[in-house]
C-alpha positions in Angstrom: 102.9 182.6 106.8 105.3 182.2 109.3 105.5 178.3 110.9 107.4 177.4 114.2 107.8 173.6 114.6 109.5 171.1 117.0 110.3 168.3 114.8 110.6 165.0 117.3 111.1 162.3 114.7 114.5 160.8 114.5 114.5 160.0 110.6 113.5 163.8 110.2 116.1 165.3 112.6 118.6 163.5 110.5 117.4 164.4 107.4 117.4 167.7 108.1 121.0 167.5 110.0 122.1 166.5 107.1 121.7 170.1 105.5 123.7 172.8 106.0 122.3 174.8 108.6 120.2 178.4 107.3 118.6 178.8 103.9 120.0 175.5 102.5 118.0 173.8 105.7 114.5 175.8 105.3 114.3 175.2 101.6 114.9 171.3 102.5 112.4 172.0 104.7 109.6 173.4 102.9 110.0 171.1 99.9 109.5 168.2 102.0 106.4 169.9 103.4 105.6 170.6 99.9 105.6 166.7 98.9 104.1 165.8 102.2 100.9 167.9 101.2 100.5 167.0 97.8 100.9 163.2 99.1 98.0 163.9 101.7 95.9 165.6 98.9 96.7 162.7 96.5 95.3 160.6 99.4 92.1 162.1 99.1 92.3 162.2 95.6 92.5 166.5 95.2 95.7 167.0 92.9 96.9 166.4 89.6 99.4 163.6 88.8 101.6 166.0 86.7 102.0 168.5 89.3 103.6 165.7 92.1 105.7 164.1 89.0 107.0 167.9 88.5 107.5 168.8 92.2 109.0 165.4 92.9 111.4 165.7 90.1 112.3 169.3 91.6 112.9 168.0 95.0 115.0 165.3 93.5 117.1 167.8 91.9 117.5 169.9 94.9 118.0 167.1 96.9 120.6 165.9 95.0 122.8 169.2 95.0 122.2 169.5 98.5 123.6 165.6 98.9 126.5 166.3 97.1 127.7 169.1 98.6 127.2 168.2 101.8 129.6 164.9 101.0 132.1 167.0 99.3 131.9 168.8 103.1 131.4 165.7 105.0 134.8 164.4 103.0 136.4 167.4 103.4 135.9 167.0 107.1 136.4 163.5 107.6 139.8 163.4 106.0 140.9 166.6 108.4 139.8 164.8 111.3 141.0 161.6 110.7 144.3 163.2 109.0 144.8 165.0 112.6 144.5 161.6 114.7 145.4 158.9 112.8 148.5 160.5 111.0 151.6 158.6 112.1 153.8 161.0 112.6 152.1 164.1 114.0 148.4 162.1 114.6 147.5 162.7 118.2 146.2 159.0 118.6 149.6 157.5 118.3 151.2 160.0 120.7 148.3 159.3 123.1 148.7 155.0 122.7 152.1 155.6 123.1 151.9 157.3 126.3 149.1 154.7 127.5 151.2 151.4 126.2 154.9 152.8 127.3 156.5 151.2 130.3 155.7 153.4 133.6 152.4 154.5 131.0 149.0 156.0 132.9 147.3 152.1 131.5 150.2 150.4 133.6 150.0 152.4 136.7 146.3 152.3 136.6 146.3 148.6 136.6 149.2 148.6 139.0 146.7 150.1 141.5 143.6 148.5 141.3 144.9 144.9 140.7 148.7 144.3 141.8 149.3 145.2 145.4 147.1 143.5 148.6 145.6 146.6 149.0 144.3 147.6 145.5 140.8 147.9 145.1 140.0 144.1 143.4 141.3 142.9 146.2 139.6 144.9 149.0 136.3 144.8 147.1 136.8 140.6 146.6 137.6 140.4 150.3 134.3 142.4 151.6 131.7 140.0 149.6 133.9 136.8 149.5 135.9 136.5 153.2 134.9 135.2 155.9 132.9 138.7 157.3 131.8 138.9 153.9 127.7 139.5 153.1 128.3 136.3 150.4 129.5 134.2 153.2 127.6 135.0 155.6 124.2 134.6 153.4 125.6 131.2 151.7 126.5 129.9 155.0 124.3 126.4 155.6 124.5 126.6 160.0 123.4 130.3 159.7 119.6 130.0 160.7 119.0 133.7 158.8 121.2 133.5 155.9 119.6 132.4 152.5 120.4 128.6 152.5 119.2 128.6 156.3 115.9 130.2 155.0 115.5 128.9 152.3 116.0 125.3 153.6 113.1 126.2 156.3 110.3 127.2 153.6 111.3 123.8 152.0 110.9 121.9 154.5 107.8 124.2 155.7 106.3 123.2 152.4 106.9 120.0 152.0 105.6 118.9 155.5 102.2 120.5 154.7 101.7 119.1 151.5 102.6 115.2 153.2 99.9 116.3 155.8 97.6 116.9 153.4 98.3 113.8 151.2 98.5 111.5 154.3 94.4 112.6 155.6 93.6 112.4 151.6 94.8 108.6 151.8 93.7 108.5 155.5 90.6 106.0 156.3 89.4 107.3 159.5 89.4 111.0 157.3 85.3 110.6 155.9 85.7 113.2 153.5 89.0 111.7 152.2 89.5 111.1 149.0 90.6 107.2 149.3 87.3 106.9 151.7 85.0 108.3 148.8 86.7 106.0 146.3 85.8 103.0 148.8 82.3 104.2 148.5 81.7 105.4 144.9 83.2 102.1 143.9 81.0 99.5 147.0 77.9 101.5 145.6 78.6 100.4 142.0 79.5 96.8 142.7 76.0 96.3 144.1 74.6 97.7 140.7 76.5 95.3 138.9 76.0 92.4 140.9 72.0 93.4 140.7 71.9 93.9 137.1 74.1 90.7 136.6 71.9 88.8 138.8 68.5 89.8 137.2 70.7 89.2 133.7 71.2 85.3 134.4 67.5 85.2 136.0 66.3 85.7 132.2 68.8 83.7 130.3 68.1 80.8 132.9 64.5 81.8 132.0 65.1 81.0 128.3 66.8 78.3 128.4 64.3 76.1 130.5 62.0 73.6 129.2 59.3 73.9 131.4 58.3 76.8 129.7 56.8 76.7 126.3 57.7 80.1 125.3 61.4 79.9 126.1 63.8 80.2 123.3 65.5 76.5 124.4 61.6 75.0 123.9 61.1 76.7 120.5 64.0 76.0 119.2 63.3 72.2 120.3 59.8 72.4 118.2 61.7 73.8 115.3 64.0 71.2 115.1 61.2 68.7 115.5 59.0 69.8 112.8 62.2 69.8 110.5 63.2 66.5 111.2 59.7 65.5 110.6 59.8 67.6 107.7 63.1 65.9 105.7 62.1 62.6 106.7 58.6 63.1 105.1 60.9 64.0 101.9 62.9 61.3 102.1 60.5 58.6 102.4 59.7 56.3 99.5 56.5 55.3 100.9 55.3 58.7 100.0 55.0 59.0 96.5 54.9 62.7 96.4 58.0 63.0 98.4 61.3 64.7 97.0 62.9 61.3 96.8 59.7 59.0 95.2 59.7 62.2 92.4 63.5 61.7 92.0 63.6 58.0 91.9 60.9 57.9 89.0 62.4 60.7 87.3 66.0 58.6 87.3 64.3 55.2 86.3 62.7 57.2 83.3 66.4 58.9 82.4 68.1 55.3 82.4 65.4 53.8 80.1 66.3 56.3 77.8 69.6 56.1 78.0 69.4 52.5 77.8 67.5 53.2 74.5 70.0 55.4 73.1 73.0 53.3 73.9 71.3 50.4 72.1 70.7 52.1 69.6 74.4 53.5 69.3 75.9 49.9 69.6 73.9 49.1 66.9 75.0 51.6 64.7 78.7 51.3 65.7 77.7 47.5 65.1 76.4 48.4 61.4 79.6 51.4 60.4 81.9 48.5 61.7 80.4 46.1 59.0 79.9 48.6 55.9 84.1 49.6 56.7 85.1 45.8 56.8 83.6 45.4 53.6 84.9 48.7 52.3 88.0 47.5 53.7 87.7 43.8 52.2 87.0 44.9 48.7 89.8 47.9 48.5 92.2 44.9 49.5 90.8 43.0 46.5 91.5 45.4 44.0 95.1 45.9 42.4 95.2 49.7 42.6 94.7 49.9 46.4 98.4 51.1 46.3 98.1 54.2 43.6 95.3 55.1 45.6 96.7 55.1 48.6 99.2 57.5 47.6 96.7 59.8 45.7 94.8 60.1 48.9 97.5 60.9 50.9 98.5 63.4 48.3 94.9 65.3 48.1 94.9 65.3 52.1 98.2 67.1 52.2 97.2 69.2 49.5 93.9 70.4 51.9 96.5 70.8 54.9 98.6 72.8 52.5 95.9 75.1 51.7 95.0 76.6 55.1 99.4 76.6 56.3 100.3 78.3 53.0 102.8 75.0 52.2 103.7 74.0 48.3 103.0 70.3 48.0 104.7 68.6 44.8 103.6 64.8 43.8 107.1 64.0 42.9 106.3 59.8 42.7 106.8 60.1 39.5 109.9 62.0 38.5 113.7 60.9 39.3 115.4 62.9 42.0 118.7 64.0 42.7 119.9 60.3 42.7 119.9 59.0 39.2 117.2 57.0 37.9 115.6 56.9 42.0 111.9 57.8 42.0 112.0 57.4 45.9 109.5 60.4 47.5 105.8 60.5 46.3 105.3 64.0 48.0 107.6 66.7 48.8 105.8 69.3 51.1 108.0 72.7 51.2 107.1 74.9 53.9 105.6 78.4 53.2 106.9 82.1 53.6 105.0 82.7 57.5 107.6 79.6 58.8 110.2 80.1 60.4 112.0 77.1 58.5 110.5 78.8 55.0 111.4 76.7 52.0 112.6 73.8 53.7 111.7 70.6 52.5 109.6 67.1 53.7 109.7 64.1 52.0 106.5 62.0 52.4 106.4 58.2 51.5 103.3 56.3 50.9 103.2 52.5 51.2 100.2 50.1 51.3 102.0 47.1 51.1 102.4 44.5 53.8 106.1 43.6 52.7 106.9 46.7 54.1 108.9 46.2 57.7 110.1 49.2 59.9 113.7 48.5 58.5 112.6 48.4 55.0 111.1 51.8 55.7 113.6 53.4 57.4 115.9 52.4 54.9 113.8 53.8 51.9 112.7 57.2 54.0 116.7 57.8 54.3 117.2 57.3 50.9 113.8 59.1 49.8 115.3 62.4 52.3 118.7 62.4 49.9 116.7 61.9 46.5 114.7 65.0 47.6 116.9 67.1 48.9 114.8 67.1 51.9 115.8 67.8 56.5 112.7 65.5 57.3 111.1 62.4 56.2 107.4 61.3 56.9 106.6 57.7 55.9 103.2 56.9 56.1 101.9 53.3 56.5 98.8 52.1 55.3 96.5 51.0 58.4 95.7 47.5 56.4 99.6 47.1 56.2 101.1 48.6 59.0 103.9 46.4 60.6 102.5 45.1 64.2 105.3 46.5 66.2 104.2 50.3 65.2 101.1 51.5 67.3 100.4 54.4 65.2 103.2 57.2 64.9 107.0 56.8 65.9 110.1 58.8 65.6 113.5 57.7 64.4 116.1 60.4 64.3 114.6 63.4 61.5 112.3 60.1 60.1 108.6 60.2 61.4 106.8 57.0 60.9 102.9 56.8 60.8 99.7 54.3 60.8 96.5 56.0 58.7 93.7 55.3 56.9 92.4 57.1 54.5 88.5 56.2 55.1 88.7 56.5 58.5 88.8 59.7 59.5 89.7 59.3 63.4 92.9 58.5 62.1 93.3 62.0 60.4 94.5 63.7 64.2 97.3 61.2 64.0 98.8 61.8 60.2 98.3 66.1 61.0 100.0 65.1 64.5 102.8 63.7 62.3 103.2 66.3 59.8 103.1 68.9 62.5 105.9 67.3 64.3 107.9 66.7 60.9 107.3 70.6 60.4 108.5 71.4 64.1 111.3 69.1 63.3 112.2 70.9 60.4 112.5 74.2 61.8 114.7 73.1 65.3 117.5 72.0 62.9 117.4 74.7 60.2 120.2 76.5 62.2 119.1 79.7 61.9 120.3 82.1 64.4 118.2 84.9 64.2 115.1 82.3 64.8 116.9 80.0 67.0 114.1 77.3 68.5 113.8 74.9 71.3 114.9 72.1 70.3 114.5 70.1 73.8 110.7 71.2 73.9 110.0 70.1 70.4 111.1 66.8 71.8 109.0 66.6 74.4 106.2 67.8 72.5 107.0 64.7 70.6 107.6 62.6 72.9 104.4 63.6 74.8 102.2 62.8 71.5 103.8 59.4 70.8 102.4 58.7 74.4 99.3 59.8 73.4 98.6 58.4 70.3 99.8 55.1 72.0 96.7 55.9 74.3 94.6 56.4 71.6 95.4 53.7 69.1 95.0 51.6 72.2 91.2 53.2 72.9 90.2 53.1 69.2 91.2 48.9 69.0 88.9 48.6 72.0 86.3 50.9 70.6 86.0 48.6 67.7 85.6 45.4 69.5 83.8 46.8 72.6 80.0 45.7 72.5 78.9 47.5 75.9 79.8 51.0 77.5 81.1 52.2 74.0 79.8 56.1 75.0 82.3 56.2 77.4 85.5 54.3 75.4 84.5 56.9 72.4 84.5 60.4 75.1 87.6 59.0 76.2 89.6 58.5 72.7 87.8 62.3 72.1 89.7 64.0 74.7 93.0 62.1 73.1 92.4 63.3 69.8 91.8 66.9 71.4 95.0 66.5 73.6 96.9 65.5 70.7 95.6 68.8 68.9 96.8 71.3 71.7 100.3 69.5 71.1 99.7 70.2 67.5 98.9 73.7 68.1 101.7 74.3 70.7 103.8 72.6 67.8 102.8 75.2 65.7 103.0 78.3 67.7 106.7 77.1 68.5 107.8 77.0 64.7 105.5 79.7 63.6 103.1 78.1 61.1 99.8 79.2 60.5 96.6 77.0 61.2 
């Protein structure tokens, strides 16, 4: 089959220009033709994958033979050509630059005549747009009426003076159809709507607010406030007995009967524990081991405290200490593993014995503190002995001095207070860095519970005596002995003990 074509596309043109021209070029030719038909039937899914891997593969081979002889050609060429005018000795580009660039060259003469002289061609063309005859200055000139500026400065002023024409009747009032004339109306038209609507508005709220008529809001609300006035004061009256305030009265009279009732009855048996404790009191003082006693006590409730803080109490009044033949120190409590302070040491003294003064006691709690071995000392007075000038707890130094009795156990918030603070003590001045405590807040703590106790030493004297309102002295000396526990418990939290 023979095939004539005219082949238009540029890509293809070069493709093929790229061949040397005769049978090189036609078999270029046909195997793209080739590939461009199995492509179309591979489109339409009519031809075998192995047969386009095969001719494309055969293409590429040919392709590539034709490529590289054509650049063995192409280099061939290119190096003949560029050899035969860029060689720079017999390269006919330097012989041609040289006769353009030398003095009295073509390039200078050519300048020479178009630029240098008053005649050259710049300067004639320059003077026939740009002089004074020139078109340019004749069309740029403002007091030509038909030049451009002259023209165009007429349209201007053409279209500005009809647009102000316009714009002036717009804004014009004798113009009806105007624009500011229609404004006027539009805005007189809804001014009488409002002042209408507004009128018939206060009309109706006048209206409501009369008392003439009973079915306004002003003369309902007047009833309603009537009938609840009439209402409250009903409920308020006493002459009613089944009014709010009759019920309530009768229901306080009953409540203070009762309450009368019950504080007689509580004076009575504060009256009656009073007497059985003074006679409890008056026969302990009779007997000649009220001492010993005193000390075993003290010794069993330390032992109970012991239990739940994990601290080793030793009765020790009855072995010599580190001083020779001193017995001083009838408890030493050693603080427990969970302290911070662990193994330290507080020496406790017990005294029932009214020849005891606060300088005979600090003198034997220093001396107790050396025969023990021990940072603190606790000294703890008997409540029938107790020097007057100690309330209930006082602190000297690293010594703690304390007021309790053993059968009264209000007084037991004051000795734990102590043996908290002794504990707290303990642990500020056991120098341990890794554990370093507040010593300043410890002091405060103490400081704070001294006050305290004061307070309820104080209450608890009056409690005893008081023959009316003893309900309220008792809450009261309650919330002392439970603010003297938070300053336990803060005690505690600050040296680490357990409860």
């Amino acid at each position: 089959m023979e095939l004539r074509l005219l082949i238009r596309d540029v890509r293809l043109v070069g493709a093929l220009e790229a061949c040397e021209a005769g049978r090189p070029r036609e078999e270029f030719a046909l195997t793209a033709l080739r590939i461009g038909t199995l492509a179309l039937e591979q489109a339409q899914g009519q031809i075998d994958a192995g047969v386009v891997r095969g001719e494309g593969e055969r293409l590429l081979e040919g392709l590539g033979s034709l490529l590289t002889s054509h650049e063995q050609r192409v280099d061939q060429k290119l190096a003949g050509t560029l050899k035969e005018y860029f060689d720079p000795k017999s390269g006919r580009l330097h012989e041609r630059i040289e006769h353009l660039l030398k003095n009295g060259g073509e390039l200078e003469s050519v300048m020479r005549k178009h630029v240098d002289s008053e005649g050259s061609t710049l300067s004639s063309t320059l003077e026939a747009y740009l002089g004074e005859d020139g078109s340019l200055h004749r069309a740029l000139n403002p007091e030509d009426a038909d030049g451009a500026i002259g023209q165009l400065k007429e349209t201007v002023e053409g279209v500005v003076r009809g647009h102000r024409d316009g714009l002036v009747k717009e804004f014009s009032l004798d113009n009806p159809d105007g624009a500011l004339v229609r404004l006027l109306q539009e805005l007189e038209q809804k001014t009488d709507r409002t002042r209408k609507a507004l009128a018939e508005k206060v009309d109706s709220i006048v209206e409501e607010f009369s008392l003439d008529d009973e079915n306004s809001a002003l003369s309902r609300l007047v009833e309603r406030v009537d009938r609840t006035q009439r209402q409250i004061g009903a409920e308020f009256s006493l002459d009613d007995e089944s009014s709010a305030l009759a019920r309530m009265k009768k229901q306080l009279e009953g409540l203070f009967a009762e309450q009368q009732k019950k504080n007689d009855l509580f004076h009575q048996q504060v009256r009656e524990s009073l007497a059985d404790l003074n006679a409890r009191r008056e026969e302990r003082d009779r007997s000649t081991r009220h001492g010993e006693e005193f000390e075993t006590e003290l010794a069993m409730f330390l032992e109970d405290r012991a239990m739940g803080s994990g601290d080793l109490v030793e009765r020790t009044g009855a072995t010599t200490g580190h001083i020779n033949h001193c017995k001083k120190g009838d408890c030493v409590v050693e603080l427990g593993p969970d302290h911070r302070a662990a193994g330290s040491r507080i020496v406790v003294e017990a005294k029932q014995d009214q020849s005891y003064t606060m300088q005979r006691a600090t003198e034997e709690i220093e001396e107790a503190r050396k025969n023990r071995a021990s940072g603190v000392g606790l000294f703890v007075f008997s409540a029938r002995t107790a020097p007057d000038e100690l309330d209930c707890l006082a602190r000297r130094g690293d010594d703690i001095f304390v007021v309790w009795d053993a059968e009264d156990a209000s007084t037991d918030p004051i000795l734990v207070a102590a043996l908290e603070l002794a504990r707290g003590l303990v642990a500020a001045g056991s120098g341990d860095a890794d554990h370093e405590l507040d010593r300043l807040e410890i002091e405060r703590a103490a400081s704070r519970i001294e006050s305290a106790l004061g307070d309820l030493d104080a209450i608890q004297k009056s409690a005893n005596t008081v023959s009316s309102g003893g309900s309220k002295i008792l809450d009261r000396a309650d919330k002392m002995k439970k603010k003297v526990m938070r300053e336990i418990e803060q005690i505690r939290e600050t040296t680490g003990g357990q409860s």
